[in-house]
TIMARBA-613319 format. One record per atom (N, C-alpha, C, O): x, y, z; atom name; residue number from 1. Coordinates in nm, 3 decimals. Each point is the difference from the previous one (the first is absolute). Example, Ala and Ser with C-alpha at 12.3 -4.5 7.8 and 13.67 -1.06 7.14 Angstrom:
// residues 2
((1.319; -0.569; 0.780); 'N'; 1),
((-0.089; 0.119; 0.000); 'CA'; 1),
((0.090; 0.120; 0.000); 'C'; 1),
((0.104; -0.002; 0.066); 'O'; 1),
((-0.139; 0.107; -0.138); 'N'; 2),
((0.082; 0.119; 0.006); 'CA'; 2),
((-0.077; 0.109; 0.073); 'C'; 2),
((0.051; 0.111; 0.017); 'O'; 2),
//
This chain:
// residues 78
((4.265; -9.470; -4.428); 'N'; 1),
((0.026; -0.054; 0.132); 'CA'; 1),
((0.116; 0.075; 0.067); 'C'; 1),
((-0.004; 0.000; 0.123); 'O'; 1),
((0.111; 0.065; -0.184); 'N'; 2),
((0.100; 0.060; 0.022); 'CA'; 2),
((-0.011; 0.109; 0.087); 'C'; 2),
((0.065; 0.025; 0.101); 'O'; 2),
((-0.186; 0.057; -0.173); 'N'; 3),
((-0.028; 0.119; 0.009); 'CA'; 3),
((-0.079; 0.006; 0.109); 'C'; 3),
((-0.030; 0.113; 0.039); 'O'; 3),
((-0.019; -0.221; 0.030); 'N'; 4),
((-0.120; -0.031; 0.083); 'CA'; 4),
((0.070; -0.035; 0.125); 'C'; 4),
((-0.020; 0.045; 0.113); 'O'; 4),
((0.077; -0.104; -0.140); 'N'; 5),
((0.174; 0.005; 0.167); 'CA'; 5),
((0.020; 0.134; 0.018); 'C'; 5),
((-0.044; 0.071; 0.090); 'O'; 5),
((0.132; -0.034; -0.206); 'N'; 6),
((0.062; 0.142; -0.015); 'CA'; 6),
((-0.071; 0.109; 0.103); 'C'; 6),
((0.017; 0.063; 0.105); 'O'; 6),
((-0.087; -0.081; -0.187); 'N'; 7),
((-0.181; 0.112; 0.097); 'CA'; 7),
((0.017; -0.038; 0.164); 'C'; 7),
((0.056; 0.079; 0.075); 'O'; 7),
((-0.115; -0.221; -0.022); 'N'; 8),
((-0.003; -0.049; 0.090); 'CA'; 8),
((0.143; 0.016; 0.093); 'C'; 8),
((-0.031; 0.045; 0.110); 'O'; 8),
((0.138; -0.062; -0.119); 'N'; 9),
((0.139; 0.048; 0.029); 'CA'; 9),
((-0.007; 0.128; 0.044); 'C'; 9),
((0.015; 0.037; 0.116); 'O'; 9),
((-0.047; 0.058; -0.250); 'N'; 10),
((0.007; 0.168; 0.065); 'CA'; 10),
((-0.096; 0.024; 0.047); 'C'; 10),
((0.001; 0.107; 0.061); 'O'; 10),
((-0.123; -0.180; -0.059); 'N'; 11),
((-0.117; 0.076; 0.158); 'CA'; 11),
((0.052; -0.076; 0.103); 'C'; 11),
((-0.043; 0.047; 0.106); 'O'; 11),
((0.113; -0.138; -0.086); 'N'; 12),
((0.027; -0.084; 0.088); 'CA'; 12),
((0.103; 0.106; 0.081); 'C'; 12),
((-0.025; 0.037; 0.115); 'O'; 12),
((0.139; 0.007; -0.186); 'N'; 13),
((0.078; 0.100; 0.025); 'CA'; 13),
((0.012; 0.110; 0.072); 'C'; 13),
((0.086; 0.048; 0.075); 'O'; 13),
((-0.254; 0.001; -0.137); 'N'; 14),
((-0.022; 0.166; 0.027); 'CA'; 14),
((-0.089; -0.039; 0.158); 'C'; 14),
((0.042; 0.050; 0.104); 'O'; 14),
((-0.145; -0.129; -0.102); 'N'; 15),
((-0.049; -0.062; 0.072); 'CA'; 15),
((0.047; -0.025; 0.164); 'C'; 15),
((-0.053; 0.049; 0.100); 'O'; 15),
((0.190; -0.157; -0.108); 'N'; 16),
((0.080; -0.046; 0.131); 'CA'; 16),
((0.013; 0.115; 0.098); 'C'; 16),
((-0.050; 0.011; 0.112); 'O'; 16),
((0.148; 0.091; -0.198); 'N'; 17),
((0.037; 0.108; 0.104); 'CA'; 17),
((-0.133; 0.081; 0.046); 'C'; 17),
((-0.016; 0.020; 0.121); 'O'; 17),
((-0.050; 0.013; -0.186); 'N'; 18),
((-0.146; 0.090; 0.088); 'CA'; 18),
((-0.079; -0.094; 0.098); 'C'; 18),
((-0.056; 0.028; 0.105); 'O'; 18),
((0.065; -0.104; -0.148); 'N'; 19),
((-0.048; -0.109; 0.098); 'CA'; 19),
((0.038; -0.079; 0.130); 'C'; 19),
((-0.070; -0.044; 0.091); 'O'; 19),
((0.226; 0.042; -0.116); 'N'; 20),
((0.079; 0.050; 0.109); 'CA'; 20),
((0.007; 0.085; 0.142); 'C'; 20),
((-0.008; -0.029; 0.119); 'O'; 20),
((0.030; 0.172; -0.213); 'N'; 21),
((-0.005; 0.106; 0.030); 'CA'; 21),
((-0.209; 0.045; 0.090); 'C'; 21),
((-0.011; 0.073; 0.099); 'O'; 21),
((-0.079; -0.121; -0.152); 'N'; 22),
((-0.119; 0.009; 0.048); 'CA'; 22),
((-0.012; -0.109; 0.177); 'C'; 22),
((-0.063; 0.008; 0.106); 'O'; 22),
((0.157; -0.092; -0.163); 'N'; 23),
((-0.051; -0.125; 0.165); 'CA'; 23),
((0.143; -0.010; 0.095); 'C'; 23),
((0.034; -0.091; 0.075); 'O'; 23),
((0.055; 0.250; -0.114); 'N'; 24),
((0.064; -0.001; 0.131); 'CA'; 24),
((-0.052; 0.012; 0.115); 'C'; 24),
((-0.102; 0.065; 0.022); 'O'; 24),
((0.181; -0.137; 0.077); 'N'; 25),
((-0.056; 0.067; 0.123); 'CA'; 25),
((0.037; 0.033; 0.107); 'C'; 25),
((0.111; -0.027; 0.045); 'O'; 25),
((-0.209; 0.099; 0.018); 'N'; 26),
((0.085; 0.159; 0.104); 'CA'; 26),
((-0.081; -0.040; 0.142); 'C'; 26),
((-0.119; -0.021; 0.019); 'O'; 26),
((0.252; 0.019; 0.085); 'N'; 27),
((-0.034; 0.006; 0.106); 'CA'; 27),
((-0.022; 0.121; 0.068); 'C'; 27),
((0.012; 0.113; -0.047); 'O'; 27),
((-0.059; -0.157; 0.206); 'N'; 28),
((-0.078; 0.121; 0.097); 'CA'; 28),
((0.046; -0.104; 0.105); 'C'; 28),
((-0.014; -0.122; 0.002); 'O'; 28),
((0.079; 0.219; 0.094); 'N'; 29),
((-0.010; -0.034; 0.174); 'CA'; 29),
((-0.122; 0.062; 0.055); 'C'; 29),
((-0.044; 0.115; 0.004); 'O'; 29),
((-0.006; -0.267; 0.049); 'N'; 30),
((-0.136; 0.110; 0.055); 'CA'; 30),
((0.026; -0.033; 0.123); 'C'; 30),
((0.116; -0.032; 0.025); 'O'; 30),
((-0.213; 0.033; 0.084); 'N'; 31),
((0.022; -0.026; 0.156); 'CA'; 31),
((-0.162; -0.044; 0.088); 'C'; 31),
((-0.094; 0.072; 0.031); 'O'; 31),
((0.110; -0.187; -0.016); 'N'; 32),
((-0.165; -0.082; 0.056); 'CA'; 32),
((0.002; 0.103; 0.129); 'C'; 32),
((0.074; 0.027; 0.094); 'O'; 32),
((-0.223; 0.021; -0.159); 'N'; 33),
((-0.044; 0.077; 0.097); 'CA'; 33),
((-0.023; -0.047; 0.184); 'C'; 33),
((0.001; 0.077; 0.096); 'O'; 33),
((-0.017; -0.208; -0.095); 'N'; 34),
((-0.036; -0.093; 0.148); 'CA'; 34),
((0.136; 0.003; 0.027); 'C'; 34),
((0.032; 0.096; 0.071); 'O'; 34),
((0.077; -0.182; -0.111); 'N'; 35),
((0.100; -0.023; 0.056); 'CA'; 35),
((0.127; 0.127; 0.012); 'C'; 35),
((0.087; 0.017; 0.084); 'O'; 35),
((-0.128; 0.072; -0.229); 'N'; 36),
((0.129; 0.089; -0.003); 'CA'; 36),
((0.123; -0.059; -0.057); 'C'; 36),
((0.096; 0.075; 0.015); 'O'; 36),
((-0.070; -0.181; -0.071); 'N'; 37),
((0.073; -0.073; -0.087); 'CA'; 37),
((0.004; 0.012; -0.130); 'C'; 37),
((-0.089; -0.052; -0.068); 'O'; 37),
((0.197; 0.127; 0.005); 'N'; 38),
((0.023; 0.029; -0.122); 'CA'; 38),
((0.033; -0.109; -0.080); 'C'; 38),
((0.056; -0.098; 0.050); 'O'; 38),
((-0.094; 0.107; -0.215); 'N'; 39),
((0.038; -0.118; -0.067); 'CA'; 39),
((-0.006; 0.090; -0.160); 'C'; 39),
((-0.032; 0.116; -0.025); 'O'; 39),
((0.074; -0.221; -0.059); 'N'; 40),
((0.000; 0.031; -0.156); 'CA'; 40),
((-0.096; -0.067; -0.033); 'C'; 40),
((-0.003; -0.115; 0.044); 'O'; 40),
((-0.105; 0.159; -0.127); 'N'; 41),
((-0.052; -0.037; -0.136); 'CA'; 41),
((-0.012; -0.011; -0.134); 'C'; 41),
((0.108; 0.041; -0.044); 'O'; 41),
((-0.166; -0.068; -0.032); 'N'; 42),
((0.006; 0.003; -0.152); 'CA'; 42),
((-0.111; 0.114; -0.047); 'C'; 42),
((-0.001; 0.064; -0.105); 'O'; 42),
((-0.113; -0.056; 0.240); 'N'; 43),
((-0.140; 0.049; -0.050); 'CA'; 43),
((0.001; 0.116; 0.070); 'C'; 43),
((0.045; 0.022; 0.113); 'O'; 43),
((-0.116; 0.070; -0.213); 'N'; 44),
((-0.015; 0.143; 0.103); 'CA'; 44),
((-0.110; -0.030; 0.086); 'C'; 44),
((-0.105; -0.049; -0.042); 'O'; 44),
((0.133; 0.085; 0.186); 'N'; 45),
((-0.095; -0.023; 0.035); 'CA'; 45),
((-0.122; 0.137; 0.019); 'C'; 45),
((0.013; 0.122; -0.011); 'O'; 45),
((-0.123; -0.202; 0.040); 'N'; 46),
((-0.172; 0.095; -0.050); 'CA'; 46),
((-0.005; -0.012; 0.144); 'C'; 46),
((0.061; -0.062; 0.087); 'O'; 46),
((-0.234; 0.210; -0.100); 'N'; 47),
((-0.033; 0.021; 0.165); 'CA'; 47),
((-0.041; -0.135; 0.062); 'C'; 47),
((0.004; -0.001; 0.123); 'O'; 47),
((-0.048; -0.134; -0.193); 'N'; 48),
((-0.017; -0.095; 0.076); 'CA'; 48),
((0.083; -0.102; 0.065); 'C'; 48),
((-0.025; -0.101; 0.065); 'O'; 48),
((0.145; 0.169; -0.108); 'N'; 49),
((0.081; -0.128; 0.089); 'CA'; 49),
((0.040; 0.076; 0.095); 'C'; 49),
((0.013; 0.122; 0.003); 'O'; 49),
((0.017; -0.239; 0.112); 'N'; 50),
((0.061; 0.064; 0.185); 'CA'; 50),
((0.183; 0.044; -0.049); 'C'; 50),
((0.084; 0.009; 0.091); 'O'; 50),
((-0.052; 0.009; -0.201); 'N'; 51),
((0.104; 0.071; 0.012); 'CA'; 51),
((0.044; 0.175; -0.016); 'C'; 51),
((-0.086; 0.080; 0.036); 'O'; 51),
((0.172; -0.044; -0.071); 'N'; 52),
((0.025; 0.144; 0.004); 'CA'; 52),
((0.099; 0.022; -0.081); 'C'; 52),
((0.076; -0.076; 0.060); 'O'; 52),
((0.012; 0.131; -0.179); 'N'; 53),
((0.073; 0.008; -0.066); 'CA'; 53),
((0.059; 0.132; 0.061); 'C'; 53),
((-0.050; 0.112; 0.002); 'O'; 53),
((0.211; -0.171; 0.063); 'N'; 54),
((0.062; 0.079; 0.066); 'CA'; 54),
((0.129; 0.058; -0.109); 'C'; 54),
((0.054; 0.110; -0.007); 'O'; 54),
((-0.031; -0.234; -0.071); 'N'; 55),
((0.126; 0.028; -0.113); 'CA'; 55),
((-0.034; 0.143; -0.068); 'C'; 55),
((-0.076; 0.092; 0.029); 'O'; 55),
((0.181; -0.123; -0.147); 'N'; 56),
((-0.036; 0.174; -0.116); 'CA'; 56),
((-0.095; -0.129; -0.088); 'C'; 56),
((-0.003; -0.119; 0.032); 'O'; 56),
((-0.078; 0.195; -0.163); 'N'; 57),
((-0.079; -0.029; -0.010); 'CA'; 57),
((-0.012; -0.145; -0.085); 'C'; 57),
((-0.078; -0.094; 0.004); 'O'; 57),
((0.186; 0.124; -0.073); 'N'; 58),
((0.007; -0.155; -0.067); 'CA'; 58),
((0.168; -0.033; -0.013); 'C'; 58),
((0.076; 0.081; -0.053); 'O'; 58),
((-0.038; -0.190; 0.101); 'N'; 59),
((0.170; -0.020; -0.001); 'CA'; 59),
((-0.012; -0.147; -0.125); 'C'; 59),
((-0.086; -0.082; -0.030); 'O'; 59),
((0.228; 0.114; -0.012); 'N'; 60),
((0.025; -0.079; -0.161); 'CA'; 60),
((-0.011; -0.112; -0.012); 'C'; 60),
((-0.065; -0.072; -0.075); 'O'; 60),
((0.174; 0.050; 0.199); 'N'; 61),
((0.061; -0.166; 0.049); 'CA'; 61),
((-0.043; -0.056; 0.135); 'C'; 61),
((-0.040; 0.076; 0.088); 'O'; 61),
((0.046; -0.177; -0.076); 'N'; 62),
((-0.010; -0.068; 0.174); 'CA'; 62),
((0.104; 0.034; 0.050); 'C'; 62),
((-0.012; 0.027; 0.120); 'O'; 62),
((0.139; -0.013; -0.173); 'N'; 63),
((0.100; -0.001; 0.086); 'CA'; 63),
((0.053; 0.169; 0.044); 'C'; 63),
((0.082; 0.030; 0.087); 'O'; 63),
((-0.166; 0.071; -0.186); 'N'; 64),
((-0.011; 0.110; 0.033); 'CA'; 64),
((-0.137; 0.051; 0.100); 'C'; 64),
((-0.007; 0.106; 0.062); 'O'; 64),
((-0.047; -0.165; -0.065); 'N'; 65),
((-0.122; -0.035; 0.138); 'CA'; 65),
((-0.021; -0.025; 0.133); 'C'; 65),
((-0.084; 0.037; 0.082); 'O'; 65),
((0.213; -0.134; -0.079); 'N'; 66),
((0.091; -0.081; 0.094); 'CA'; 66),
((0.083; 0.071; 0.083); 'C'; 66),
((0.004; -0.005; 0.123); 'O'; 66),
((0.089; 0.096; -0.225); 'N'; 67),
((0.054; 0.124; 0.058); 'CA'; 67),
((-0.037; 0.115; 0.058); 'C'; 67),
((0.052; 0.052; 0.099); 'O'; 67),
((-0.169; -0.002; -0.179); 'N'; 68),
((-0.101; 0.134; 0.069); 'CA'; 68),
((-0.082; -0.026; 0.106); 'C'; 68),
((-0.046; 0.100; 0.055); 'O'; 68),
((0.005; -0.236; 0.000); 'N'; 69),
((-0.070; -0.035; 0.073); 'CA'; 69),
((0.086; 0.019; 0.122); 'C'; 69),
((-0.039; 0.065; 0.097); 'O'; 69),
((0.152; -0.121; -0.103); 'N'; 70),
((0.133; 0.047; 0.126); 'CA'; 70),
((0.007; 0.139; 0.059); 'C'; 70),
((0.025; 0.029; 0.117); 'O'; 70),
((-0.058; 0.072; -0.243); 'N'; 71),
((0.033; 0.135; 0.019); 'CA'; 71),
((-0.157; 0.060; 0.073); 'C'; 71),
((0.004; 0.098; 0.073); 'O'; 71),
((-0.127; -0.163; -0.100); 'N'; 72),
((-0.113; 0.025; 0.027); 'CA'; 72),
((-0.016; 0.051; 0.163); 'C'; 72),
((0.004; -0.098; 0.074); 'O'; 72),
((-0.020; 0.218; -0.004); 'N'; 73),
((-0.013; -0.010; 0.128); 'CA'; 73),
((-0.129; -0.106; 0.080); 'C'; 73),
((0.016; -0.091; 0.082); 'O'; 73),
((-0.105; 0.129; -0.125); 'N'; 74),
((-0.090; -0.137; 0.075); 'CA'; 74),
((-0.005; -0.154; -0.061); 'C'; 74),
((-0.078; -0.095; 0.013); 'O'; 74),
((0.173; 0.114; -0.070); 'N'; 75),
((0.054; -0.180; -0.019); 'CA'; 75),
((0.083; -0.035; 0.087); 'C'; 75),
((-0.016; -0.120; 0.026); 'O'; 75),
((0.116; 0.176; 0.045); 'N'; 76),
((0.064; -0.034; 0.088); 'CA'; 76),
((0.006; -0.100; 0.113); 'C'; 76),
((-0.090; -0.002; 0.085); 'O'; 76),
((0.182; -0.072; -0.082); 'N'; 77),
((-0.052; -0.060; 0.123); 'CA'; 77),
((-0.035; 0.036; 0.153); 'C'; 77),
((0.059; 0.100; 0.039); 'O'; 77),
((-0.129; -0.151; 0.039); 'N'; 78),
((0.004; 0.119; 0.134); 'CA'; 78),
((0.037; -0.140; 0.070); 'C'; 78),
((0.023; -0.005; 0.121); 'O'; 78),
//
């Protein structure tokens, strides 16, 4: 029974961090094609959605998203 934790513990271990590491997730400023209003997502967006991915291609954090979206020229406000 010892040995059967033991086991369970170290896949549990090796396990957490890749798993982790697999369901980070990466934002994109994209920009709605109708309105021209930039925003953050979680999802890349595909040829079927009305948006446009104006950001770089994948950013780390929201709050680094948040920031590049400022710097974005057609995010701007007019």
């Amino acid at each position: 029974m010892t040995r059967l934790a033991i086991a369970a513990a170290l896949a549990t271990a090796i396990a957490v961090p890749a798993f982790a590491q697999s369901t980070a997730t990466e934002f994109y400023v994209v920009q709605d094609s109708s309105t021209k209003k930039c925003t953050i997502v979680d999802k890349k967006p595909t040829t079927t959605t009305t948006v446009t991915q104006v950001g770089p291609v994948t950013i780390k954090t929201r709050q680094e998203a948040e920031t590049g979206m400022k710097t974005i020229k057609v995010c701007e406000s007019k």
